[in-house]
N, C-alpha and C positions, 0 to 999 in steps of 0.2 A: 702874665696873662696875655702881653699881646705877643709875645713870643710863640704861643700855645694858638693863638687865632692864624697868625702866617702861616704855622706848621701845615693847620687845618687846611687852610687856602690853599696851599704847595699841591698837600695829596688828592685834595678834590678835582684840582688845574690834571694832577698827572692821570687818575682816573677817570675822567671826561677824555683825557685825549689818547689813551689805548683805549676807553670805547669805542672813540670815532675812528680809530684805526684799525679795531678788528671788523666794525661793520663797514666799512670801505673793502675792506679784506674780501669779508661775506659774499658782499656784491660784488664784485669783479670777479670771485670763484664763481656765484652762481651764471652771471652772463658769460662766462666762456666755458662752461662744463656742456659735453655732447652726451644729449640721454639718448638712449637705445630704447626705437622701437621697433615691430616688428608690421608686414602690410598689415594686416586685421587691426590691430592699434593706430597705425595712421589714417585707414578711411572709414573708422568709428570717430574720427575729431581729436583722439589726444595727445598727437603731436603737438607740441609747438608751431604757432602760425608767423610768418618769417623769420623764422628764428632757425638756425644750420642744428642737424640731432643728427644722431646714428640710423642708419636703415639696417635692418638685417634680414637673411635667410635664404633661399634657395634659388640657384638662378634656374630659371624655365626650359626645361628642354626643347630645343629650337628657335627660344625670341633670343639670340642676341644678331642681331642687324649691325653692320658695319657701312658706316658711309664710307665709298670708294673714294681715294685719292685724299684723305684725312685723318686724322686720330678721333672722329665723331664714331660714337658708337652707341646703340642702346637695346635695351633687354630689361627681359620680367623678370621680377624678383617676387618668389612665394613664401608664404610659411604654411603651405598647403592648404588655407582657408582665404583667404583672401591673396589681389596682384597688385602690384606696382609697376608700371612704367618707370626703368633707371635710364637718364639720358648722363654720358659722360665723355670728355674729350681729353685725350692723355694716353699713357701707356700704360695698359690693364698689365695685372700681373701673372707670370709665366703662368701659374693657377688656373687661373681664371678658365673656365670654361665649363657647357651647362651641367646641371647636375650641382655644381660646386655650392658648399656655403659660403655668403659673401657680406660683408660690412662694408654699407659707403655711406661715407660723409658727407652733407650736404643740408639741402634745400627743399622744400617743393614749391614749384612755379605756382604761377595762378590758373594754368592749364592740369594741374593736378598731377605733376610729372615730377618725381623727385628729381634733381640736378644734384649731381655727386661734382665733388670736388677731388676726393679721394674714393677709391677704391681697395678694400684687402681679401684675399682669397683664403682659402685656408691652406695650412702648409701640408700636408701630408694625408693619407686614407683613411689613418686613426683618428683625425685633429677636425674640430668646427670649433668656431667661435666660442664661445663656452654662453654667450648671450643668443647667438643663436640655437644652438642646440637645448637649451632650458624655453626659447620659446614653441620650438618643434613639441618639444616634451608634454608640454602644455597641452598644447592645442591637439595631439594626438589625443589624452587623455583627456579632452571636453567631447571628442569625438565618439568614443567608447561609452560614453555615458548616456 
């Protein structure tokens, strides 16, 4: 019998402790996972509030602004219903330029500016984002209606 009670003890010890090891798991997936949203989604409130998420969609024909003599740059980003202000410092990719779908990672300030850390354009004339062009998709289709 008390052989039978340790046993019990053993596996209760070993199953408390991969539970507490996949919800450590959990959380640390869930605090480093970047959700995608789109403008209309960020200035409806449900982004994440300091917390880095995906930005997606259209850069603006004509906002992107270059500060002279730095790698400061910034420009709108649409999903043709709502804009974003992207402020970003670094080297944009060959891509990049208006018209283009674009993904940046980041921020928004408390000026209501997203702060990108990264930047990705898309590759080719055939290719967007696949998160962005399903939000394009969308939002054409609430338009229509």
């Amino acid at each position: 019998m008390k052989k039978r009670y340790q046993r019990g003890i053993r596996v209760a010890l070993v199953l408390a402790g991969v539970g507490i090891a996949v919800a450590l798991m959990l959380r640390a997936f869930d605090e480093n996972i970047l959700y995608f949203y789109t403008p209309r989604q960020v200035v409806a409130g449900e982004a994440p509030d300091g917390r880095r998420f995906r930005l997606g969609g259209l850069v603006t024909l004509g906002s992107i602004e270059r500060e002279p003599g730095s790698l400061k740059v910034s420009f709108l980003v649409t999903d043709n219903q709502k804009t974003l202000t992207v402020e970003y410092e670094g080297v944009l990719p060959d891509l990049f330029r208006d018209g283009q779908g674009v993904i940046a990672h980041g921020a928004m300030n408390d000026k209501g500016v997203f702060v990108a850390d990264e930047v990705l354009a898309k590759h080719d004339e055939n290719y967007m984002p696949p998160e962005v062009a399903e939000a394009l998709k969308e939002v054409h289709g609430e338009n229509e209606s």
